[in-house]
N, C-alpha and C positions, 0 to 999 in steps of 0.2 A: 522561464525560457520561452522565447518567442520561436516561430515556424518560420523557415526560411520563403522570403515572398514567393508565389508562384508553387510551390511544396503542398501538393495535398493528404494532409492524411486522410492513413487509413491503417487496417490494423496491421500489420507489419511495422510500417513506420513507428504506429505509438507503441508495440514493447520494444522495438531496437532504443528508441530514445529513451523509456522507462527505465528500463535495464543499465544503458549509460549514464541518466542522472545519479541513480540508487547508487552504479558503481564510483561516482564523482565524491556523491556526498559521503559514502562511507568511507572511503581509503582519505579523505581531508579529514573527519573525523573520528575516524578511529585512532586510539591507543598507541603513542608511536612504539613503546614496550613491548608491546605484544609483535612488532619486526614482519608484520605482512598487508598487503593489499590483497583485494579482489578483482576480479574479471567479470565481463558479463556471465558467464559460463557458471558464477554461482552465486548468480541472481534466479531467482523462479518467482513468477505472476501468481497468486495463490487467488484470484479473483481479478473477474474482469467484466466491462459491460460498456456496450457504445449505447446512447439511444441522440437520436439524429444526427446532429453535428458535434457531440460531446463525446466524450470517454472517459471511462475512471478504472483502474488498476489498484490493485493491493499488492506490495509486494514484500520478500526476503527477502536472506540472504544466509550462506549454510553458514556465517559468523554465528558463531554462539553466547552475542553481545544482546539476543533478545528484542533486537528492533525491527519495525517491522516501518514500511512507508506506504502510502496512499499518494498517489498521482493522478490529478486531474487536468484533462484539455479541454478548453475552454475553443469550441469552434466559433464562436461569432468573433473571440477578440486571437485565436490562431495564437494561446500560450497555453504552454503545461506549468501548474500548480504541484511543487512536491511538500507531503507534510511528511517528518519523521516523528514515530512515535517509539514508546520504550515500555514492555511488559515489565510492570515490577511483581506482580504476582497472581494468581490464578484462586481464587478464595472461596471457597466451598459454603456456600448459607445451606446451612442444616436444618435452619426453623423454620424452613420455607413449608406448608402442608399444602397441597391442593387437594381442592377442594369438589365435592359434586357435583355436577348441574344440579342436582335435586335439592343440596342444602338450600334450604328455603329463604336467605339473607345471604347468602356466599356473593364477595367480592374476587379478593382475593385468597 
């Protein structure tokens, strides 16, 4: 998605437009089964960061479909970048040991 000529962002603009992509792309893909769409109203920014002319957002949404999206604006070329991702599981590594500074060869 390009920025309308003349439109400067700033941070308002990029979550009104986050929120409206996330809500675009979920309700085209979501489940037509499941018989609902979303609003911006449950979309939430779970992270966020400008640093100069860029921006980047992580976001939700209260679907309990487990996707989550990353949106980036791209200030020199004035488009937002949306990637959707998909939690498939949360895996606990138990062999994991750390280690002391003191162990005398400790890497990991």
């Amino acid at each position: 998605m390009e920025l309308k000529a003349g439109l400067k962002m700033n941070n308002d603009i990029f979550e009104a437009k986050c929120k409206k992509l996330v809500v675009e792309y979920s309700n085209k893909h979501i489940d037509k089964t499941d018989n609902t769409c979303i609003t911006p109203k449950d979309v939430y920014i779970v992270w966020q960061c400008k640093t100069l002319q860029n921006s980047k957002a992580l976001l939700s949404t209260t679907l309990s479909d487990g996707m989550y999206y990353e949106l980036t604006y791209n200030g020199d070329k004035k488009q937002i970048y949306l990637d959707a991702y998909k939690k498939w599981e949360k895996h606990l590594n138990t062999t994991f040991k750390e280690k002391s500074c003191h162990d005398k060869y400790s890497r990991f």
